[in-house]
N, C-alpha and C positions, 0 to 999 in steps of 0.2 A: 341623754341616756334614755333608753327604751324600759321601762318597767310597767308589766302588767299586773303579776299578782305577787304573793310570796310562795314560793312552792315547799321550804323546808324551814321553820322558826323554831330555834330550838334553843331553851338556855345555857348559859356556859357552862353548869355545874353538869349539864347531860356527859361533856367529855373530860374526857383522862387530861390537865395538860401538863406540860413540862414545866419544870420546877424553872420558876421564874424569879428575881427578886429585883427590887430598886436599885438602878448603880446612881451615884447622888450624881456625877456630872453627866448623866443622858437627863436627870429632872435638873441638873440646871439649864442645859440647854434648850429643853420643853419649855422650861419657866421664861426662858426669851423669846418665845413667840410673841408678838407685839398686837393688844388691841385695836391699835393707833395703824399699825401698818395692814394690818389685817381691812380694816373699817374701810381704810383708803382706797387698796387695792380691788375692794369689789365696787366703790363707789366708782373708780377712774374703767374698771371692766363695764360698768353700766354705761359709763357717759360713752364711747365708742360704737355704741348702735348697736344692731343687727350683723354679725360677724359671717353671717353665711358664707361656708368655704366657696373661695374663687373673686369675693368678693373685696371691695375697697377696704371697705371696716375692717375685713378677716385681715388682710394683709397691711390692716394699721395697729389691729391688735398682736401680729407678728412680733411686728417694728416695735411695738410697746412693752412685749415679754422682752426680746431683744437691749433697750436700753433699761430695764428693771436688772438683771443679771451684769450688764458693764457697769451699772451703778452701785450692786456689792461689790465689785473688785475681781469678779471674771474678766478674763479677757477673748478677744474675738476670735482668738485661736483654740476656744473651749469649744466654740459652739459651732455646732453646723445642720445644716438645713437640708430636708429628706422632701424632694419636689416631686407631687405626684399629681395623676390629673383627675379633674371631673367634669365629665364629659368634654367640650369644648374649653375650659377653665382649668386654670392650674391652682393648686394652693401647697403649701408647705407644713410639714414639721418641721419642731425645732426642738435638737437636742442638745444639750450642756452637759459634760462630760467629766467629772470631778476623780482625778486618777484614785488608786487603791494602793498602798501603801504596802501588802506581802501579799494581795493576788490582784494584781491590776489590770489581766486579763477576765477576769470574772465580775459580772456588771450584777447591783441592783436596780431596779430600775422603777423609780417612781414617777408616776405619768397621769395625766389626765388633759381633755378634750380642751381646746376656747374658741370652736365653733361651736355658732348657735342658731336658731330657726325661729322666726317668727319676732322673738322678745332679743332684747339683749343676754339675755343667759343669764341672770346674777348668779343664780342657785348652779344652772345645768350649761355652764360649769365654771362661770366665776370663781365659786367657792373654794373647788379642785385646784383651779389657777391660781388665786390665792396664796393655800396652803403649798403647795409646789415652789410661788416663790419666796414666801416665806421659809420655808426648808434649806434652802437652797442659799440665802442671803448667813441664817445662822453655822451651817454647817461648811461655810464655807474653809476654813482655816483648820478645819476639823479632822486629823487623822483619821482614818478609817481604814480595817484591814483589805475590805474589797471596794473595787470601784462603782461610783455611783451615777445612774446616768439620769439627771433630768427632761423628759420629755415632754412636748407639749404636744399633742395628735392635732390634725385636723381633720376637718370629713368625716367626724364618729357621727354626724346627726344623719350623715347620708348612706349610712352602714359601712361606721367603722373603715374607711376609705384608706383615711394616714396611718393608721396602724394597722391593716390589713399588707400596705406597701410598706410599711418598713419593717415588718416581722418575716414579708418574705422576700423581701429586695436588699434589706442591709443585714438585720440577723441569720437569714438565709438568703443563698445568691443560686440557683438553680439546683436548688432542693439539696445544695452544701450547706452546712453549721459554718456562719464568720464568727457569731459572737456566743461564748459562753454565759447566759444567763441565770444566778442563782434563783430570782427571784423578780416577779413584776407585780407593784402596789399600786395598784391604779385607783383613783379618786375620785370619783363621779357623784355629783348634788348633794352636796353636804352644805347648802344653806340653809336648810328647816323653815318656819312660815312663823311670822311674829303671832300667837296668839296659840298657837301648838305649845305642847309639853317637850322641850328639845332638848332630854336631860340621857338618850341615847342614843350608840350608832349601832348601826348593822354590820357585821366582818364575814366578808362572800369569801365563799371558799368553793374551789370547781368539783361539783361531784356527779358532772355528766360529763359530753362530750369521750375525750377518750379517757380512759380507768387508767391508765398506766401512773398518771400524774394526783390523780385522785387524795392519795394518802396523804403525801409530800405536800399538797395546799392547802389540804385541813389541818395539817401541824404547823403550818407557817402561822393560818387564820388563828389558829388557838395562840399564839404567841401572841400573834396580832392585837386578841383578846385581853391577852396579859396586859402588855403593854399600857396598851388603853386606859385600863384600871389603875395603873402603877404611876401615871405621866399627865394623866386628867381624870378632873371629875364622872366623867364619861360614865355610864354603866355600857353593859354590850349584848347584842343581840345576834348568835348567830345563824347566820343565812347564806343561801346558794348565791353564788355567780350569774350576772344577767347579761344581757346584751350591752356591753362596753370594750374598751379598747382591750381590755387583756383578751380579750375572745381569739384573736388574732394568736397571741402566745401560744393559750393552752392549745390549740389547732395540733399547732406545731410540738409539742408535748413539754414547753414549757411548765413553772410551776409559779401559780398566780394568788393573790390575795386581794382585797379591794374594803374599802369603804364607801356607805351610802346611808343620807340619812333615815332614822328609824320611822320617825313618822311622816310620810310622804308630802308634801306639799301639793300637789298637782297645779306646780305655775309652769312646770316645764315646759317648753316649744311653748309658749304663749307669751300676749304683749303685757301678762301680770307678771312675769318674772325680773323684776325690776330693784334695784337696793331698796326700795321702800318697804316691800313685800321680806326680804331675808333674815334672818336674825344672827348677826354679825356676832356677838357672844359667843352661840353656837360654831358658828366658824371657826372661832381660837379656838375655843376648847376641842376639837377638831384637830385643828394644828398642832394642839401641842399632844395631841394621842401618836398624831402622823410623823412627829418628830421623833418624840421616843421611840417608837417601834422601828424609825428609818436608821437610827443608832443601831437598835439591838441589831436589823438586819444584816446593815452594811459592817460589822462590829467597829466602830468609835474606840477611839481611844478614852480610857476611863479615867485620865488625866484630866482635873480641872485646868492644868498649866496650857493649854491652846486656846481656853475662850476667854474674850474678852470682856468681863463682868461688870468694867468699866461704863460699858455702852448701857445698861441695861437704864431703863427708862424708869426713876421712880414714879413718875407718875400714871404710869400702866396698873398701880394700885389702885386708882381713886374708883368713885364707886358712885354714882348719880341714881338715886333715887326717888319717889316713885317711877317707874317705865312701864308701862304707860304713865303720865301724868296729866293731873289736872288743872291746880292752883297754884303749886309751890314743887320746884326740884330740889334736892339737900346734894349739898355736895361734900363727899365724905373723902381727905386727902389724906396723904403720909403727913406722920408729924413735924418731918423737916422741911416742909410744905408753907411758908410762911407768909409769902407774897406770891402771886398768881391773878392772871386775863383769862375773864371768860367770854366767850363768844358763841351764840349762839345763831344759824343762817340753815336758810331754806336751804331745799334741795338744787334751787338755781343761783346757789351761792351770794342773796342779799342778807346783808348782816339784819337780823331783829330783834337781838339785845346784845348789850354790852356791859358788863361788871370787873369792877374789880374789887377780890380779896371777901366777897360775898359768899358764903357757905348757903343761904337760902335764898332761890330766886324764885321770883313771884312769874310765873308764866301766864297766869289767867287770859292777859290779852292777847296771846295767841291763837291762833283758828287750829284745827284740829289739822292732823296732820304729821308727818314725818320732818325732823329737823337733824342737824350737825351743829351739838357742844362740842369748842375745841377751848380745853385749858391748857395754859403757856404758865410757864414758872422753870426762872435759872437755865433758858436757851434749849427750854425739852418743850414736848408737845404730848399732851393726849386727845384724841379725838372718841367721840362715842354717839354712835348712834341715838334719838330720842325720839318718842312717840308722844303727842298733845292731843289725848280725848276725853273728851268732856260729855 
């Protein structure tokens, strides 16, 4: 994503919003955003390289959104692929398609980039991918009154390229409307920078381009707001629409909302934007702003009786403290938490400590640097990010 400055920051109390309130199963399904799967998914988006559309990587990281989505229980007849070129080079969208249950012609559509330039992307746009697929795995079984389209763009580093072609190749086909669009949430760098205050986001709402759509995406963006506050910790920030995939929509006189984080990193297009650099935390809590408001939009059924709560990970509670650390990490579990492996391994996955059933580990002999705690207990798993400076 292209961002230069902020042109409009304004707080939420400046606007009117619509009366919003908690529905308890859109914050349970929030509440199943996974640390563990979140942590994962931007560590396995870093280890894939340099995704430059047209490229090997680009089209391995395809193939890896691909078998992430047959691995919730999509099947291949959800998903399909929007090929467009650049220059000599071809690369793909990929879109997952979740029908709608009383308007299944009327699409929301939440989207964001997994090419990248220069770095691996963790942040720009790992994190968007991420949350995308984490969306996508909990809502899966999920009534919803309108249909939901999962997108993944390609080509947005090279201007917006894949969603340029599929806003006017599949949603328009020679300046004909094929798909009616309520709504497009696009998610672009929402990783934050370990060492930042990353306790908000920004909700872009299009208040240039054409005016027609103007009103309709600052009322979505104010939802969006709600949301946020309702579904995470999140506080909110809002601000204008920049150069990302929705750009392509509102052209078209769609009506568009977005997330981005509040305080900028600047590792984007660079070889610092890397998992070591992101703040995965930041991520979920992200995730679960991007789930709740992907309920309100698509309207979810307010039924607890579809999810399955079964799944839910106790140990996505535990709590590892200090982060940063220096001499000793505490490790703070559920109470029915009673035997558990802890393992601790570099970023090139060699094991450098191992405990069990220890609540204080002595890290002192570690070199300073980024690690993967992963605790196992009763066949679950949590993974967490950990910084060692001294």
């Amino acid at each position: 994503m292209k961002k230069v400055t902020t042109i409009l920051l304004l707080s939420l109390a400046t606007y009117n919003l619509q009366a919003q309130s908690l529905v308890q199963a859109y914050k349970s399904r929030a509440d199943q955003v996974s640390q563990t799967n979140i942590t994962t998914n931007l560590q396995e988006f870093g280890n894939l390289g340099v995704k430059t559309t047209g490229s090997t990587a680009n089209t391995n990281a395809l193939n890896w959104l691909k078998a992430k989505y047959l691995a919730y229980g999509y099947t291949a007849s959800q998903m399909t692929e929007d090929t467009f070129n650049y220059g000599s080079l071809t690369s793909k969208n990929l879109i997952l398609t979740k029908t709608g249950t009383t308007y299944p012609n009327i699409y929301v559509i939440i989207c964001g980039h997994y090419d990248t330039v220069t770095g691996p992307g963790v942040s720009d746009n790992g994190s968007g991918t991420s949350i995308i697929l984490e969306a996508a795995r909990i809502l899966k079984d999920i009534p919803t009154e309108y249909s939901i389209k999962f997108i993944n763009f390609s080509g947005e580093e090279q201007g917006m390229l894949g969603s340029n072609h599929y806003a006017n190749n599949v949603v328009f086909q020679n300046s004909v409307r094929q798909l009616n669009v309520r709504l497009v949430f696009n998610i672009d760098q929402v990783g934050g920078k370990i060492g930042n205050i990353n306790n908000a986001i920004k909700c872009e709402s299009d208040q240039s381009g054409q005016t027609g759509n103007n009103a309709a995406s600052l009322s979505f963006t104010q939802q969006l707001a709600t949301c946020t506050t309702l579904y995470s910790p999140l506080q909110t920030v809002m601000s204008d629409a920049y150069s990302s995939d929705y750009v392509p929509f509102e052209a078209n006189g769609d009506i568009i909302t977005g997330f981005y984080e509040n305080v900028r990193s600047y590792n984007e297009h660079t070889v610092n934007d890397t998992f070591a650099n992101v703040d995965p935390t930041y991520v979920f809590n992200v995730g679960k702003a991007a789930v709740g408001a992907l309920q309100h939009f698509a309207v979810a059924t307010t039924s607890l009786l579809g999810t399955n709560e079964a799944n839910i990970n106790p140990l996505e509670s535990i709590k590892i403290y200090p982060n940063p650390a220096k001499d000793y990490l505490n490790i703070e579990l559920p109470k029915e938490v009673k035997n558990f492996k802890l393992e601790i391994t570099d970023l090139a996955g060699r094991t450098v400590l191992n405990h069990d059933n220890e609540t204080k580990i002595n890290v002192s002999g570690l070199i300073n640097g980024t690690y993967l705690c992963t605790i196992k207990a009763n066949d679950k798993t949590a993974v967490r990010k950990i910084i060692i400076a001294k």
